[in-house]
N, C-alpha and C positions, 0 to 999 in steps of 0.2 A: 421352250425355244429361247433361246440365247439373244438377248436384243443387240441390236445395233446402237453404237453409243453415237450420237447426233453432235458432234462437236462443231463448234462457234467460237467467234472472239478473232483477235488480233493474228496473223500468222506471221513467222520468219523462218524464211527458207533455209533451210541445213546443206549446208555444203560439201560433207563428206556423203561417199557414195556416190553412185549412178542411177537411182531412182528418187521419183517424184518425192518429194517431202518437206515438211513444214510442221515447226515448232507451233506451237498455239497454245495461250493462255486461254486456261475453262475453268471455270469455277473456283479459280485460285490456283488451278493445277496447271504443271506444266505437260503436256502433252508429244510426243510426235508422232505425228500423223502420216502414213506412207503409204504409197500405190501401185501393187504390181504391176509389171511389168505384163503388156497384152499376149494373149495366147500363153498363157502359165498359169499356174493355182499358188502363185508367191501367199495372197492373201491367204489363201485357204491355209498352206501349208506352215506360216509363222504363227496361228494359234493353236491349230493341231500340237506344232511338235512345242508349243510352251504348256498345254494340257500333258503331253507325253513326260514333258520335265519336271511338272507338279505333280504326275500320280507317282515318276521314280525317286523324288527328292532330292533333283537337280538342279539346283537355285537359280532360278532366271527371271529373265523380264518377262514380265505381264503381257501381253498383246490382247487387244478387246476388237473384233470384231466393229467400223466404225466408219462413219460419213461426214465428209468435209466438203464445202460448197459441190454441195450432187456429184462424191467422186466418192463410190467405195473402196476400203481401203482397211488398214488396221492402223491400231494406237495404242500406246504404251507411255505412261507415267516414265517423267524424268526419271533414271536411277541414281541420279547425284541431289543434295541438298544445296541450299543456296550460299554454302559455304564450303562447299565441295568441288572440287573438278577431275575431270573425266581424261586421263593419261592411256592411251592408245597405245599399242602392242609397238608401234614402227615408233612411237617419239621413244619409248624403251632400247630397243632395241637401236636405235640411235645412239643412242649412248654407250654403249658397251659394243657396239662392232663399227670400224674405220671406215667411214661413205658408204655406209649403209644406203640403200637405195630408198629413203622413205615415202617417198611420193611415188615409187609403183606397187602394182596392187598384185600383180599373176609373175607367173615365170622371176621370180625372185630368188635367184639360187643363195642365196646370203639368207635367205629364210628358212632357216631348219632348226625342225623339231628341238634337237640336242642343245640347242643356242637356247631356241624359249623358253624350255625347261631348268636349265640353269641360272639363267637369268632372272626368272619369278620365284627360284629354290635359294638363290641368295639373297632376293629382298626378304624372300618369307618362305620357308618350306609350306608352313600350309596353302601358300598360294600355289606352290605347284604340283601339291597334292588336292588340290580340288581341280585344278585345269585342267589333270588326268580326266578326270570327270568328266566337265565339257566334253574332251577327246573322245571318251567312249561312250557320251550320247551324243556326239557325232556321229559314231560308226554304227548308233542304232538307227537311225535316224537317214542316214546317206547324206549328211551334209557335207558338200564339195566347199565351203566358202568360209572357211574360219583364215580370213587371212589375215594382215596383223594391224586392220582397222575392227574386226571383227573379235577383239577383246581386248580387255582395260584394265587398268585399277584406278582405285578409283582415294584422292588427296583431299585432306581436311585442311583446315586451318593451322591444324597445330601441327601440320606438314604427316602426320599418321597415313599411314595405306593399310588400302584392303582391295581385295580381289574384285574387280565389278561383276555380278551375276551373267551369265551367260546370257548374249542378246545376238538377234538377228539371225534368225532359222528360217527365211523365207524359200532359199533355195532348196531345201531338203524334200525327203517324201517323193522325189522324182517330178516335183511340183512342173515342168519344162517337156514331159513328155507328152506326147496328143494323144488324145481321148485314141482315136484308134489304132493308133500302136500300141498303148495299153491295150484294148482289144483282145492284140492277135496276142501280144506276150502274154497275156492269161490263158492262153489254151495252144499256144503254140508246144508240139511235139519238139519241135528244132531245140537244142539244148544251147545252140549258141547266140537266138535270142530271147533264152528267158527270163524270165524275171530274177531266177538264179544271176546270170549271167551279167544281169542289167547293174545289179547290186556287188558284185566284184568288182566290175570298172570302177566303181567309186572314187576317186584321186583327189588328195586334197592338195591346198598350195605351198603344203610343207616338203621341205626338200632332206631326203639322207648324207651324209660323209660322201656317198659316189655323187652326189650331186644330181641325183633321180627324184624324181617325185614320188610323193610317196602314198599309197592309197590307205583307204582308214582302215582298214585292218590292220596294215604296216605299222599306222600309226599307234593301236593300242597295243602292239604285241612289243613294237620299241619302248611305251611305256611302262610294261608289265618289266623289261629289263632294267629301266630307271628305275621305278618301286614297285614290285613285285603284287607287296598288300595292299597297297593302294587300290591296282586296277583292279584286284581280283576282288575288293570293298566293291566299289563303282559296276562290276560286269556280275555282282552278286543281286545290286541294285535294280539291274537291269531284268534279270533273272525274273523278278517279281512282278515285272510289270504284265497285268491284264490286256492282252490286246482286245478283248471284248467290249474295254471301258471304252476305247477308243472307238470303235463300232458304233456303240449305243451314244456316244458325243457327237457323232456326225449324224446319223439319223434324228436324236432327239432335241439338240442345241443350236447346230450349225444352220442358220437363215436359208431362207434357198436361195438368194440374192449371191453366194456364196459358191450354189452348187453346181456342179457343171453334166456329171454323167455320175449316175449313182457305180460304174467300175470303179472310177478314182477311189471308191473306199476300199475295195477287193485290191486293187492295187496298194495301197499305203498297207492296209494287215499285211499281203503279202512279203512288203519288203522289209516291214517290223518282222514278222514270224524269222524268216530268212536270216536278219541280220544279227537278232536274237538268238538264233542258234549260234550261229559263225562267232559269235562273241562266246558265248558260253564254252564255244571248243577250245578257245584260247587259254582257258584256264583247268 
């Protein structure tokens, strides 16, 4: 069983975001520590899908399972050095588009795909051939919320960049649906709400040329048109993954402190099997 990490020490409130959270020095490390949001599996769902990115070999942040003054929650290690800083998708993107709208977070039509992509493909091509990446463990995954607080790169000293690791997957996994509508979408006959079904709406906050939002299938099949081998590297990656390891990580690791209705697992395989497929059709 997978312990809970018992974090202590000094805290300072993080100000990006809409959820509870706080920096905390532990053992020399720097921490942050966050809280889903009530009636949601955010917790569950942010180490899941960082297990899901370490068995596919999608570079991301660590998330531990983790307790701060009697509040469960998860935590992850700074991704920056103490001579490093943490450059945001929107301070980017500020820079290369006229009043950009930085300070909102949804309905950003100035946020599209084709913009982000070029604009990480001029600092660095490989930055925007791993961000494919993210994208299409996005769209295994159902994460709705890659918006342009939700990836970085990440500046040294000697002004050098690199891509920051893919963080913040709380919203994924359908983590926001209730225990019984999970339920009935697990045996529901009706095709229009199944878990098929559930997992097509997916939309993320990225917008097309029409100025449409675009959902993640959209979004890896527009990436397969930017580079080709890239996605079809990253949906090969995918390809490999064991959803069984994922099974046996929830029954054998996951606290029950954590656990809410043993469906939520049948539900997460499900929407992995599903999305697993739908990705592999694209190539």
């Amino acid at each position: 069983m997978e312990k809970i990490l018992a974090l202590s020490g000094a805290k300072l409130i993080e100000q990006l975001g809409t959820k509870e959270k706080y920096w905390i020095d532990y053992r020399g490390e720097k921490y942050l520590f966050k809280v889903g949001r009530e009636k949601t599996r955010e917790n569950l769902s942010e180490v899941i899908a960082y297990k899901i990115a370490f068995l596919s070999d999608i570079r991301a942040a660590k998330y531990l399972f983790a307790r701060f003054e009697n509040k469960l929650g998860v935590a992850s290690k700074s991704i920056v050095s103490d001579n490093e800083s943490l450059i945001h998708g929107n301070e980017l993107l500020v820079e290369n588009i006229k009043n950009y709208p930085a300070t909102e977070f949804y309905k950003v039509k100035d946020y599209k795909l084709s913009t982000v992509l070029e604009v990480l493909d001029k600092l660095n091509s490989d930055f925007a051939k791993e961000f494919i990446g993210y994208l299409v463990f996005d769209a295994l995954i159902a994460n709705q919320d890659r918006h342009h607080e939700n990836w970085a790169i990440i500046q040294d000293e000697n002004s050098k960049f690199k891509l920051a690791p893919t963080f913040d997957h709380g919203s994924s996994l359908g983590c926001r649906e209730p225990i019984e509508k999970i339920k009935r979408r697990l045996i529901t006959k009706d095709r229009g709400f199944s878990v098929e079904t559930f997992c097509k709406r997916a939309v993320t906050p990225f917008y097309d040329k029409d100025n449409k939002l675009m959902k993640t299938i959209e979004v890896v099949k527009f990436c397969k048109n930017f580079d080709k081998t890239t996605t079809e590297f990253y949906v090969n990656k995918i390809s490999a993954l064991q959803i069984s390891k994922i099974e046996d990580f929830y029954y054998n690791e996951v606290p029950n402190e954590y656990k809410h209705d043993i469906v939520e697992v049948e539900f997460i395989k499900k929407i992995l099997e599903i999305n697993k497929q739908r990705l592999e059709d694209i190539i």
